[in-house]
N, C-alpha and C positions, 0 to 999 in steps of 0.2 A: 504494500500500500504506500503510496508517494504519501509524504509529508511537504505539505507545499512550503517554501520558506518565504521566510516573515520578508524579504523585498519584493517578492510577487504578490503576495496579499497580506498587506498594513494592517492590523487590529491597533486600535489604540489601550493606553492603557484600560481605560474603563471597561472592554470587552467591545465597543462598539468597533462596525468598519470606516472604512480610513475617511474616506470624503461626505457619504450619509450619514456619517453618528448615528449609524441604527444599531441596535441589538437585535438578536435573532427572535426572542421571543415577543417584538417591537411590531412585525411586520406581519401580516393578514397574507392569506395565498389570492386574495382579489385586491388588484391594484389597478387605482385609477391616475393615470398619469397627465404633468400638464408642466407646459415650461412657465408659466410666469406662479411666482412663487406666493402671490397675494390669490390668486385664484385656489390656492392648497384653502386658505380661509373660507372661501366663498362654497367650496365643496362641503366642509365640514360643517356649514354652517345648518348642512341637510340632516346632519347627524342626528341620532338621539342621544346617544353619549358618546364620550371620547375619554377614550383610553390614553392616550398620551401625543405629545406633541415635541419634538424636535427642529432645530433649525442650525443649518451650516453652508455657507456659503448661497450660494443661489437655490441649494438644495434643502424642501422646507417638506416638514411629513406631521403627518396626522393620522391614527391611526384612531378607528372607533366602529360603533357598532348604526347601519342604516336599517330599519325592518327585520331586525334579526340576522342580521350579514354583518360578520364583520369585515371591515374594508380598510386598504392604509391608500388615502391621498399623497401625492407625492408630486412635489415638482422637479424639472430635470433641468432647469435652464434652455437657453439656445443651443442648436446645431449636432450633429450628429458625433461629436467626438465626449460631447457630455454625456449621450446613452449610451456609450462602450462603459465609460465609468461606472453608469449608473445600471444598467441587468448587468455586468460583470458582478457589481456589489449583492444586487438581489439576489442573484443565483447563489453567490456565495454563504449569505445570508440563512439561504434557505436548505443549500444542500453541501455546506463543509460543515465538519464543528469545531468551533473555534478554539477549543481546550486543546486538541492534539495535531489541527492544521489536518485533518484526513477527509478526502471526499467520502460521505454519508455514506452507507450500505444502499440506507430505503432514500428513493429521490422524490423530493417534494415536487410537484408542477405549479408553477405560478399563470396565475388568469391576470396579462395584461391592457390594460384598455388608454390608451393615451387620446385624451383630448382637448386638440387642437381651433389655429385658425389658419387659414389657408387662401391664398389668391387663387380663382377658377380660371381656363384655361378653354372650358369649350361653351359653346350657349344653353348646354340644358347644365349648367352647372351657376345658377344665377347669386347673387350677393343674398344671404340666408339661409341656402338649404345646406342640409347635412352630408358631405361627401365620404365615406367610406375607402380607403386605402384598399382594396382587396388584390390589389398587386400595387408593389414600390418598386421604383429604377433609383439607385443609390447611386448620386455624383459623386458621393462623396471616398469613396475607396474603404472602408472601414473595414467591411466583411472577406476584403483581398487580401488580409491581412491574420484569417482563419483558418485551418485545415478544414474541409470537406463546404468548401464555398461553391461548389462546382453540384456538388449532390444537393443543395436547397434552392440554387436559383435559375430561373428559366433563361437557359442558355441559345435557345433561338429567339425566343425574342431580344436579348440582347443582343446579339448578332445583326437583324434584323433594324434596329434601332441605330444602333454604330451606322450601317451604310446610309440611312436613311436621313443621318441630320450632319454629314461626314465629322465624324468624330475625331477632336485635334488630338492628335498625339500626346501633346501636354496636357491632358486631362487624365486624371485616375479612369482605368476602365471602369466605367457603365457594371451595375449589378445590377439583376432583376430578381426580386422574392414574392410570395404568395402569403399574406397572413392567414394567421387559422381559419381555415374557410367554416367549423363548426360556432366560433366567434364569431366570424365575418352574419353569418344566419343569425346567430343569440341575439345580439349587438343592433345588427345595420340591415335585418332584413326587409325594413321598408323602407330603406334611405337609396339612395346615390350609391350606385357602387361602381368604381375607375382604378385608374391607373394614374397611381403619383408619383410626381418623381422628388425625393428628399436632395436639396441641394448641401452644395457647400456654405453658404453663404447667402445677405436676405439681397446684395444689391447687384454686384456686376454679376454673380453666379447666376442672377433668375431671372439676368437681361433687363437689368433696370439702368437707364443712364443718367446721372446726376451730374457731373462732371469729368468726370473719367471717361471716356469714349470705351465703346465695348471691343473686343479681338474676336470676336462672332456677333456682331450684331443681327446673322437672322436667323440665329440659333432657335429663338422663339417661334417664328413660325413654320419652320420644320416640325418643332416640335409640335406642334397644333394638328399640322397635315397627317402626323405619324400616324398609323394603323396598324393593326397585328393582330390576324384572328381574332377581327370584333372586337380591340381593344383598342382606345384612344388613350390619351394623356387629358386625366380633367383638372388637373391640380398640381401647385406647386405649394411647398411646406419645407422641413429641415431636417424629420427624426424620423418618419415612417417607416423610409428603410432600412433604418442600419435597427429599428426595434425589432421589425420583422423577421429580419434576419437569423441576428443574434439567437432572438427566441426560437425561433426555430433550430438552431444549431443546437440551442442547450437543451430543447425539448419542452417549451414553457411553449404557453397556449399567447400570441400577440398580436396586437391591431390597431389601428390607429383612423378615430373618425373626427372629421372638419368641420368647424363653422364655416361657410365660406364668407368673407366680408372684402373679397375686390375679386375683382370681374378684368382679367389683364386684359380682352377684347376688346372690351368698350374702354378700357382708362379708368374703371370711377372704385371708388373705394367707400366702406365705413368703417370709420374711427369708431362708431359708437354702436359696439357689437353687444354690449355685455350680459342685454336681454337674451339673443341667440345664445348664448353660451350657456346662462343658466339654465334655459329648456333643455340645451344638449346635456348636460351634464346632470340634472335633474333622469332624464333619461337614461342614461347610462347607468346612474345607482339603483335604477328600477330594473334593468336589464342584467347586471353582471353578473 
């Protein structure tokens, strides 16, 4: 049995892991995920009780009991190199023991649900509705970076994809993942359900120009034209993929569903989503 060493996974002294200050008996096997950390508030706020609350860096948790569930809210921050941190740690969490550094005999599965806000990309995807991730394209390279990234992600359509929007060189290859499609049903069976793709970045990555001039500026609408066996591109966001991913590698149940609040077609945007988001996430606690 490997004994993992303490520079590959940080315990602090208190028992907690190294970036979440969770403890293992801290964390719920249903997790609702969310990057902005005052949203972790707004979730618990549905709670009937709460069991405990933590706070570390960007990363803020709540852990309590909804209708007889109990749930841990959690936020991850921006971009996808904060969710390698962040299911590395849950997984850890849930299936090392922190006394002797050895992975568990029995393996926990964790149920994750990450909810987002997302700019839409086609027109049945308008400013409000709920878009479901049931496939992510990962710019961001995260999961190239795993053993057996080859056996979770749908390698023609990446293929597919590459020719179709010519893909630079200097770009991390393209991932494509499937979240839990028994999720995808529980979750999002009456929602929106696409293909998003999680960027690196909120500005030059998702083809925004502010003053920088873009190195593909018609990256965007390739991206738009793209198709693949009845699959489009409805959405651009930051975590979808490398959540999906991940989870899927480690055997955890993951997905990720959108508020949509811009519409990249028309240009227009809302600032003032926070109505939409409570519905979604009111939703989701009914659902997980």
């Amino acid at each position: 049995m490997r004994i993992i060493p303490e520079s590959e996974l940080i315990i602090n002294s208190d028992g907690s892991v190294f970036h979440l200050h969770l403890k293992p008996e801290q964390l719920s096997d249903k997790i609702i995920m969310m990057g902005d950390p005052s949203r972790v508030t707004l979730t618990a706020s549905f709670f009937d009780s709460i069991e405990c609350e933590v706070a570390s860096r960007e990363f803020h948790t709540i852990t309590g009991t909804y209708k007889g569930k109990r749930i841990t809210a959690l936020s991850h921050g921006i971009g996808p190199d904060n969710i390698d941190i962040v299911i590395t740690e849950l997984d850890a969490l849930a299936n090392v023991n922190f006394k002797t550094r050895e992975v568990k005999k029995d393996f926990k599965q964790l149920t994750m649900v990450r909810v987002g806000t997302s700019g839409g990309l086609q027109p049945h995807c308008p400013i409000g509705s709920y878009v479901v991730s049931a496939k992510s394209i990962g710019f961001d390279g995260v999961l190239n970076y795993y053993e057996g990234r080859n056996a979770v992600s749908e390698l023609g359509f990446e293929e597919a994809f590459k020719r179709h929007v010519n893909w630079s060189p200097l770009h991390c290859s393209p991932y494509v993942v499937k979240a839990d499609e028994s999720l995808v049903e529980q979750i999002g069976h009456d929602m929106i359900k696409g293909a998003t793709i999680s960027a690196i970045g909120f500005y030059g990555p998702q083809g925004r120009y502010v003053r920088m001039p873009l190195a593909n500026p018609d990256l965007n609408s390739r991206i738009e034209s793209f198709e693949y066996q009845g699959d489009v591109i409805t959405n651009y966001e930051m975590e979808s993929a490398p959540l999906a991913g991940l989870g899927k590698l480690m055997g955890h149940r993951a997905m990720t569903v959108c508020s949509i609040i811009a519409n990249r077609l028309a240009g227009e945007s809302n600032s003032n989503y926070k109505g939409s988001i409570e519905d979604l996430l009111k939703t989701v606690l009914d659902r997980i």
